[in-house]
N, C-alpha and C positions, 0 to 999 in steps of 0.2 A: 304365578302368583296373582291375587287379587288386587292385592292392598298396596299400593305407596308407603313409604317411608314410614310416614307419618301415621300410618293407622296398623289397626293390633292385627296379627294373623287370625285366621278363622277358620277353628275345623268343626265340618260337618259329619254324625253320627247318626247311620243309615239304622234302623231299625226296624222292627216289628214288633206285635202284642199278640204272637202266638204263640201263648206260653208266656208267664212271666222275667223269665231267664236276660230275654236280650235287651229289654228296655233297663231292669235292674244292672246289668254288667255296662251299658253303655251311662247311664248317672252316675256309677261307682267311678268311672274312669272321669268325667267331666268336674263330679265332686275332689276327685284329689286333683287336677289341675287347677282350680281352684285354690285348692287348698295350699297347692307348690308352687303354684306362680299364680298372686292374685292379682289380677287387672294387668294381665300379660298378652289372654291369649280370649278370643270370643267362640262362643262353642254354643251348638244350633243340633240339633233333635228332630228327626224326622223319620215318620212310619212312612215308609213306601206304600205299605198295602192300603193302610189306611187314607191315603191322602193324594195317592198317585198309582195306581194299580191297573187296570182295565180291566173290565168283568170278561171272564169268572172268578180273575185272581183277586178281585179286591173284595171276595166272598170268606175272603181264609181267614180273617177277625172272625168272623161269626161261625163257623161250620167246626174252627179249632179243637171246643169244647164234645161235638156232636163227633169229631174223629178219636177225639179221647174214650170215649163209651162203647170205640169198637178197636180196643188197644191189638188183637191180634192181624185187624185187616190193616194198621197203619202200620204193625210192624214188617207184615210183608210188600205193604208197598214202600218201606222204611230198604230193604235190604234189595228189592227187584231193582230199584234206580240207585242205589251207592256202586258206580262207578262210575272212571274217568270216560270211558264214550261214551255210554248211558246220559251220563250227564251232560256230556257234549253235543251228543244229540237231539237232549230236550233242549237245551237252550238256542239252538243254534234253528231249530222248527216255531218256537214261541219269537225270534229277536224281532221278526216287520212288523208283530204284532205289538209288543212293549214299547219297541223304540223311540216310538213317541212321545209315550210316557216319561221314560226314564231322562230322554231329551231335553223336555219343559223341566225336569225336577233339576237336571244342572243350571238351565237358565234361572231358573226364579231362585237357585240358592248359590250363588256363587261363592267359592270358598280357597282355600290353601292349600286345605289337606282334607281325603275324607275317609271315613272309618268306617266299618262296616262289622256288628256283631251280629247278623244273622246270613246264615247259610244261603238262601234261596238267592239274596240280593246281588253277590258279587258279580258272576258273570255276565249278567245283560249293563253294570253298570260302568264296571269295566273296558265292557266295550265300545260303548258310548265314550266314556271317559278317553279312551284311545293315548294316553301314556299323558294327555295336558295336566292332569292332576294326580301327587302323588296317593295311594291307596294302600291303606293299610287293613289287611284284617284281624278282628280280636275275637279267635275264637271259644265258643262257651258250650259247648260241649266237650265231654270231660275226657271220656276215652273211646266211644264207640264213634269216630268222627266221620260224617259222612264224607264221599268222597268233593261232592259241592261247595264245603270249605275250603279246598284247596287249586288256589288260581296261580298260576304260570305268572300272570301279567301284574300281579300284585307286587307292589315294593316289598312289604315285606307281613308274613303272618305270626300273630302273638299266639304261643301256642298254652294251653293249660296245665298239661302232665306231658310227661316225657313220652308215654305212649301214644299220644296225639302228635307228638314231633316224629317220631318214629314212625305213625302209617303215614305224615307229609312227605317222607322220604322214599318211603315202599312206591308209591306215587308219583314219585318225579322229582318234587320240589327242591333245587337246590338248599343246603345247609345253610348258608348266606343269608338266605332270606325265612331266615325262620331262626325265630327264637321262644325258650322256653321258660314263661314268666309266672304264669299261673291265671288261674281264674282274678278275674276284678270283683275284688270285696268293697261293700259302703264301709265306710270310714268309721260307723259308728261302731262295725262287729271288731275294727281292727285298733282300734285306740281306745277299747272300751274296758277299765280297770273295775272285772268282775269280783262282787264281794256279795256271795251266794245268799248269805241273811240279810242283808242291805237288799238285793233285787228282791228278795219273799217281800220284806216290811213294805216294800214301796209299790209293790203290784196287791199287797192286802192277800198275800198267801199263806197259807202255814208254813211254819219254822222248824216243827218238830217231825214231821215224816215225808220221807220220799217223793219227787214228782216226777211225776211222767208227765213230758211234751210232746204229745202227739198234733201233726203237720202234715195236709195231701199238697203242698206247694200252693203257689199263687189261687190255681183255680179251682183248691179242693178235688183233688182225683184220687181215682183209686178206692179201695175198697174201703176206707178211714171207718165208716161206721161200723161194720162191721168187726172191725179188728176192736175198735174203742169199745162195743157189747162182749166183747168175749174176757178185754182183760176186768172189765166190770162182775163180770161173771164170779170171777176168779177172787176176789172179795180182798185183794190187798189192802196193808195198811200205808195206802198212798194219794195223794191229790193228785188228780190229773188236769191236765188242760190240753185241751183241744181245739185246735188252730182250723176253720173250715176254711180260709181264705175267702174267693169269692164266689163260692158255692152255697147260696141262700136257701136252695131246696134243702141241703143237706144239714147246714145248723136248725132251722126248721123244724126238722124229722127229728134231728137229735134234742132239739129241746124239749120235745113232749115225752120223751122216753122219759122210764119210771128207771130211774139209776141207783144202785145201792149201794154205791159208794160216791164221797165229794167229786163233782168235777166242776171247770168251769170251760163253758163254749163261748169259743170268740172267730168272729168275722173273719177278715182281713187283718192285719194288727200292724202296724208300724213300731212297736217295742220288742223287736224279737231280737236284739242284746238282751236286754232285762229277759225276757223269757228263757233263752238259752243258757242263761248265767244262773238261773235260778234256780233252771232243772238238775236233774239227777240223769236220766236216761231221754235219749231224741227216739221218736217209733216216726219214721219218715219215707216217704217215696224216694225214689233216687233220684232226685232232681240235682243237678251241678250244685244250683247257689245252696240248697238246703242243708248241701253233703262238707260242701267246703267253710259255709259258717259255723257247722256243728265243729270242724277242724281246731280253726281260729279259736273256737269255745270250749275246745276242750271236754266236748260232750259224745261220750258213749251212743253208736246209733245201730237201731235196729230198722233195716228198710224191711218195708212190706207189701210195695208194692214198685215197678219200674214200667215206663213204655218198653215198651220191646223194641226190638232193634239200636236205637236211639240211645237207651241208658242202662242197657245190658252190660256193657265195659264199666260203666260206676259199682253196680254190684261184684262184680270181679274186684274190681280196683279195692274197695271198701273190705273185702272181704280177707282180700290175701297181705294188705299190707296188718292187718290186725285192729281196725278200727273199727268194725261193727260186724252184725251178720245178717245174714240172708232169711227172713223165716216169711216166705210168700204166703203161710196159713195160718191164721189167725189163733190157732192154739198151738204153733210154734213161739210167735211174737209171746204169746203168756209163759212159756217155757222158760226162752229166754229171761223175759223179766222175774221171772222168777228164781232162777240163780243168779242175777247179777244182783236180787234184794239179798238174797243169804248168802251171798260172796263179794262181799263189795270190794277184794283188794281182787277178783276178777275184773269187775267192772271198772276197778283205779287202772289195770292194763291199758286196759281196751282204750281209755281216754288219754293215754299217755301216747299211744301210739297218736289217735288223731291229733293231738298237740305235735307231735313230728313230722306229721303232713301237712303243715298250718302254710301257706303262705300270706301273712296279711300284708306285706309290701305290696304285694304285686299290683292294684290300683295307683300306687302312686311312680312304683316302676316305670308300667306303661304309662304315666304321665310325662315322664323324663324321656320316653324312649319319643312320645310326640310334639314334645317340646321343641328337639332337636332339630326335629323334620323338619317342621315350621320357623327353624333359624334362629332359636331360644335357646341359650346356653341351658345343662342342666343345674340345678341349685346344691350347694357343698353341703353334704350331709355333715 
């Protein structure tokens, strides 16, 4: 421990910004600790790569986007390195080189407890770490989990879906130290009392016909324009909206298109309850948070695009419990929409099942589960 008596425990949440995924999963968890114990506990945000990396690794902020554009070469290097010696090998040929790094990042951030929601970070920190601090990880890939997730030396790992518990155990990890909570949602998608004509009037949407939200995740990936040109094509009587994130070429392109039916393009957005609640139908990558807030919301989804390797298991997962489908061509995706507009107690299925995969506790779950650690009773529901 750090702290005396007299002062709050302090946990540390390792992160990265490759990929939107792990900085949102690790604020969702920090948000409901907050929320569950306010001025209990101090909590501290730190990009490894970003901030402490050694070159070439503190290249992967910026090349993220440039591996996304070659989805088949990152999925085969996605599946050549998922295993446990593989893995053991890399990390164990990179450690005199990091060590330093990772070194200075315990000194400058001393803490109680540290948490770890991206993949790459555990092992070399771990190591360092050497048993003085306890380490917890909160994994956020959904079902295709790499094997680098899974650390021996770890107190204990928060897992997403049961299938992600399941290859921790194909792999080693004692039962003990693994538990099965779910993906960490922000507070807003899981306490958010949706009233579908209320989110229209307050986003200035129509009220009278169908929306499609279509979403490439944080950094806009994937084929989005294309798929958005085809269902335009197809001339329905519906408003769309279309989420580029923070892909600026791509809203850009899209805004000068000549569109024949309403749609609205937007950025980045931080209203995506309101948006989600609003809509009718999600058209989305297979990204974790996108997959499990459409859950929370109750929204029919059709992905259209996944990394490979990576979120190959989401499209399965998605597919077989009955909460959306698979249509990777863009005049499947129209297909689709096209009978769940002339079948809508189809499309009522389809969102009743994602309502039965909902976990929205699980940010504040994992709050209680870190509370503990840190010698904080949990709070009586």
């Amino acid at each position: 421990m750090t702290n005396d008596q007299n002062e709050k425990p302090n946990i540390l949440f390792l992160f990265s910004d490759t990929g939107g995924g792990h900085r949102s999963s690790a604020e969702a968890v920090i948000e409901a600790i907050n929320l569950e114990y306010p001025n209990q506990i101090c909590t501290e945000m730190v990009d490894i790569f970003g901030e402490y990396a050694p070159y070439p690794f503190d290249l992967a902020l910026h090349t993220y986007s440039t591996q996304m554009a070659f989805p088949s070469i990152y999925g085969l290097g996605y599946r050549i390195s998922n295993g446990r010696r593989r893995t053991r090998l890399f990390y164990n040929m990179v450690w005199p080189y990091v060590r330093p790094a990772i070194q200075r990042l315990l000194e400058e951030h001393p803490c109680d407890l540290i948490v770890s929601v991206h993949s790459l970070l555990h092992a070399p920190v771990l190591r360092a770490v050497n048993g003085k601090v306890p380490f917890i990880i909160v994994v956020t890939d959904l079902v295709t989990t790499h094997a680098a997730w899974y650390q021996g030396r770890a107190d204990m790992t928060i897992l997403p879906t049961e299938a992600a518990l399941q290859r921790g155990l194909k792999l080693g990890l004692p039962q003990e130290k693994m538990e099965y909570i779910g993906l960490p949602i922000a507070d807003r998608f899981c306490s958010y009392s949706c009233d579908k004509q209320e989110a229209r009037r307050k986003l200035g949407w129509p009220t009278d016909v169908p929306i499609i939200l279509m979403v490439g995740g944080g950094a806009g990936i994937g084929p989005l324009d294309k798929t958005a040109y085809a269902i335009d094509d197809a001339r329905f009587p519906t408003f769309t909206v279309i989420v580029t994130g923070r892909n600026h070429r791509m809203k850009k392109r899209m805004e000068k298109h000549r569109w024949k039916t309403p749609v609205n393009i937007c950025g980045f957005v931080s209203e995506m309850p309101d948006y989600m609640c609003a809509a009718d139908i999600l058209v989305t990558k297979a990204g974790p948070s996108s997959i499990c807030e459409a859950f929370i919301s109750g929204l029919p989804i059709i992905l259209y695009s996944r990394i490979p390797g990576q979120e190959d298991g989401n499209v399965d997962f998605v597919v077989n419990e009955g909460a959306g489908v698979w249509t990777p061509e863009p005049e499947q995706v129209v297909e689709t929409v096209r009978t769940w507009l002339e079948q809508p107690e189809e499309r009522a299925k389809v969102a009743a099942a994602c309502k039965r995969l909902a976990r929205p506790r699980a940010s504040r779950d994992i709050a209680d589960l870190l509370a503990s650690r840190v010698g904080i009773a949990p709070r009586k529901k």
